[in-house]
VEXFIDREN-126258 format. One line per 10 residues: number of its first residue (from 1); for each residue x negated, y negated, z of N, C-alpha, C, O, CB. Coordinates in steps of 0.001 Angstrom, whole numbers. Atoms other than C-alpha are relative to their C-alpha. Glycine has a CB too. Layout:
N
NUM = X:Y:Z:X:Y:Z:X:Y:Z:X:Y:Z:X:Y:Z | ...
***
This chain:
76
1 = -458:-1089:823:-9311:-30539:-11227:1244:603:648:1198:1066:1787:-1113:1062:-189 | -1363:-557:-531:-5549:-29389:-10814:2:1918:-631:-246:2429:-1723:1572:-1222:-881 | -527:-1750:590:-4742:-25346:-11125:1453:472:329:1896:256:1457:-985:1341:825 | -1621:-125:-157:-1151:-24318:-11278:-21:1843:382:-607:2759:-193:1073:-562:-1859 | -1:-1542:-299:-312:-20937:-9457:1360:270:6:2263:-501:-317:-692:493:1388 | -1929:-106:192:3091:-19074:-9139:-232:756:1404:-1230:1254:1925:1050:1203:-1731 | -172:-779:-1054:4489:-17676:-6261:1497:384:257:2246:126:-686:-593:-659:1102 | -1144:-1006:-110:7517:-15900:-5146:1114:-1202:505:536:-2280:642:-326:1486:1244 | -879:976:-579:10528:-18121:-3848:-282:276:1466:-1011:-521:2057:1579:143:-444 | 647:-292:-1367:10065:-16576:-405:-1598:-1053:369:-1779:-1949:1194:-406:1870:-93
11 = 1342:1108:-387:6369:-18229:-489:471:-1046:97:360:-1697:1136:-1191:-246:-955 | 243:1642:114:7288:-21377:-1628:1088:-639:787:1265:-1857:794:68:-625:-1621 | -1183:848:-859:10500:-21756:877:-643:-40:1456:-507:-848:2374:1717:866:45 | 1457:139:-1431:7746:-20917:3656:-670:-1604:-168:-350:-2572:521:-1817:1490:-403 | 530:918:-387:5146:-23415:2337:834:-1140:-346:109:-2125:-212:-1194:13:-391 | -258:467:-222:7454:-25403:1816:809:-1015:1427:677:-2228:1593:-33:393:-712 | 462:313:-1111:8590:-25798:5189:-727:-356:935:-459:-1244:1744:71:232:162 | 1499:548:-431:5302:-25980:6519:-519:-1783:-337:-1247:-2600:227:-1127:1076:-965 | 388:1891:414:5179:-29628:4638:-26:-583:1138:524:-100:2127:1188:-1023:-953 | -366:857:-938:4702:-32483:6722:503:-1066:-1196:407:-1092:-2423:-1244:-441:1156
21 = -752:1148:901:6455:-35426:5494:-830:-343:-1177:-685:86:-2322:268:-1418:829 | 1008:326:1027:3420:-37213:3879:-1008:653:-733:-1982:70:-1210:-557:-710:387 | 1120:-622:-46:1643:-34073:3049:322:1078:-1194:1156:1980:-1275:-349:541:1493 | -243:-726:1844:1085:-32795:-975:-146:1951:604:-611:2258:1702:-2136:-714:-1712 | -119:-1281:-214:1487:-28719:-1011:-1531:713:354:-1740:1612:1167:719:557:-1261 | 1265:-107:-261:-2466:-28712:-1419:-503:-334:1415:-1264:342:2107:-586:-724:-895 | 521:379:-1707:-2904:-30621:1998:691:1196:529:-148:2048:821:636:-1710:894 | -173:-912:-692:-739:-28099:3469:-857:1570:218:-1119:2148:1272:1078:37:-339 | 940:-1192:-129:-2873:-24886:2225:-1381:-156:323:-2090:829:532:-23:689:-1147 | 954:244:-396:-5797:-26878:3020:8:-68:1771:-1084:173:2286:-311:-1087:-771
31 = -41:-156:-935:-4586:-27103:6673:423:1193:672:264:1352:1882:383:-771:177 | -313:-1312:-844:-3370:-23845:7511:-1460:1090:-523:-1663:2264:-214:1903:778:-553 | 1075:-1467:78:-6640:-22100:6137:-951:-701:1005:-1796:36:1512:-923:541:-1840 | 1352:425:-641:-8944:-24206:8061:-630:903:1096:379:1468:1519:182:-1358:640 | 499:-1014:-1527:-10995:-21859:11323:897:-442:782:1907:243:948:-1625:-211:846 | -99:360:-742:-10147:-23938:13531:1697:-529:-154:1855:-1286:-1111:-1122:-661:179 | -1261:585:-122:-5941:-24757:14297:718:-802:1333:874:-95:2329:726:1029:-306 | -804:530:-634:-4153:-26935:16318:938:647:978:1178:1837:771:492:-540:-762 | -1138:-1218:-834:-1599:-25554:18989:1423:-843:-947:2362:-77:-1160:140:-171:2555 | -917:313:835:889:-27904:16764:98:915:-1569:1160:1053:-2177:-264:-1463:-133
41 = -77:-550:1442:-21:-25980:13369:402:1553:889:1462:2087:564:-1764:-149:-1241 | 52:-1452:-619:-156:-22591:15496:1667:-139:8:2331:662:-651:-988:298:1753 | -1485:-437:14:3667:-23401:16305:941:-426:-1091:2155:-232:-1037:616:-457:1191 | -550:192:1522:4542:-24605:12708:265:1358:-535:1144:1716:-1319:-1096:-779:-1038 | 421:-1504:864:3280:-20937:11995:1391:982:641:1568:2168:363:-2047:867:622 | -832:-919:-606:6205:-19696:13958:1056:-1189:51:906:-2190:751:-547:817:1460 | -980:669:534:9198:-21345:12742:1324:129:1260:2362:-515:1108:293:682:-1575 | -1039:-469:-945:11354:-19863:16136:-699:-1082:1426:-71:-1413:2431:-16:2099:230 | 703:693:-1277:8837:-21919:18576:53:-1479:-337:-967:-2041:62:-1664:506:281 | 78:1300:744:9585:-25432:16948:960:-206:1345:394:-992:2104:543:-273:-1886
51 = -844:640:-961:12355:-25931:19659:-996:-40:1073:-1800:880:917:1396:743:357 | 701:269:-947:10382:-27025:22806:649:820:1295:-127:873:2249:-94:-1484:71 | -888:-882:-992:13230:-24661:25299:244:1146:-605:1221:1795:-233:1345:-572:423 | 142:-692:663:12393:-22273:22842:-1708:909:-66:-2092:2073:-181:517:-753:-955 | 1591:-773:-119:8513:-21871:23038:43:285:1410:-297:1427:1720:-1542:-1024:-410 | 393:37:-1458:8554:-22520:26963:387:1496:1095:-157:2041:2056:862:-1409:569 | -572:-1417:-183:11062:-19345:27221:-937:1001:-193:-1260:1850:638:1097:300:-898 | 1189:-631:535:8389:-17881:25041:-1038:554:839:-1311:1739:1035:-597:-845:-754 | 1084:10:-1057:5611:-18624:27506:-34:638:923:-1080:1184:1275:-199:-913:505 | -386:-258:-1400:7578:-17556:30776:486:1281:-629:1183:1909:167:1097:-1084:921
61 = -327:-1381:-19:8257:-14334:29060:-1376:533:-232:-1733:1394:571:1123:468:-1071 | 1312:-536:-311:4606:-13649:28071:-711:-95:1048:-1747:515:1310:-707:-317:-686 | 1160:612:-1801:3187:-14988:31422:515:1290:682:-406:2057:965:661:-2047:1344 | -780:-1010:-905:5840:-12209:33379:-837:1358:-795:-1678:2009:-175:2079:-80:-167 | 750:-1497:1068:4425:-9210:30837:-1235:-454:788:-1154:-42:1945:-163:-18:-2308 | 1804:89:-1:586:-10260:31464:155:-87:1842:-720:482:2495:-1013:-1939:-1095 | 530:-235:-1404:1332:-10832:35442:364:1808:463:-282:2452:1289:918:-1283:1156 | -230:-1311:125:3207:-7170:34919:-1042:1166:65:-1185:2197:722:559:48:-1059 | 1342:-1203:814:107:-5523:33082:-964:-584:1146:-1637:337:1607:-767:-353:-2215 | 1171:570:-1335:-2267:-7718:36075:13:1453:1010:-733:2364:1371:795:-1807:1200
71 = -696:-693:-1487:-355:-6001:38708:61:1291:-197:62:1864:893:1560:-437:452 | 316:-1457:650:-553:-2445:36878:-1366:110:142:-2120:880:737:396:225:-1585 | 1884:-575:-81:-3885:-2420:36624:-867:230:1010:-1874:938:1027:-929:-865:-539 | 1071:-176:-1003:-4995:-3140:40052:1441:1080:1371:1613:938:2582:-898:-2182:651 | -601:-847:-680:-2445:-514:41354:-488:1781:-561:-145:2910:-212:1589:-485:-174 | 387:-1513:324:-4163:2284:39570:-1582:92:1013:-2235:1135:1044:-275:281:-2104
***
C-alpha cells in the first residue's frame, strides 16, 4: 500500500540528502526512525560532520570541554 504525503521544500532537500544512492525515500524514513542508529546514520544526521577533519575537530573540541567540566568538578 503506497500513501503520498507533502512536505515543505526544506523537508524534502533534507530527506533528500539523507538518500543513499540505492535507497527509495521510504528506506530512508524507515532508517532514521529505527531505536537503534549507527554512528554512520548519527553523522548523516549532521550534515557539518560528513568531512572526516571535520568530525575529529568536533571530537577534540568536545573531549577539551568534558576534560574542562572533569577538572571543575574535582576542584570544588
Amino acid at each position: 500500500m503506497t500513501k503520498t504525503i507533502s512536505l515543505s521544500d526544506d523537508a524534502y532537500k533534507l530527506l533528500r540528502n539523507m538518500k543513499l544512492k540505492d535507497e527509495s525515500f521510504s528506506d530512508v524514513i524507515k532508517r532514521l526512525t529505527k531505536k537503534k542508529a549507527t554512528l554512520s546514520e548519527i553523522l548523516d544526521l549532521h550534515s557539518e560532520l560528513r568531512e572526516v577533519s571535520e568530525y575529529e575537530n568536533s571530537v577534540k573540541k568536545i573531549r577539551a570541554k568534558l576534560d574542562e567540566e572533569f577538572k571543575q568538578g574535582f576542584a570544588l
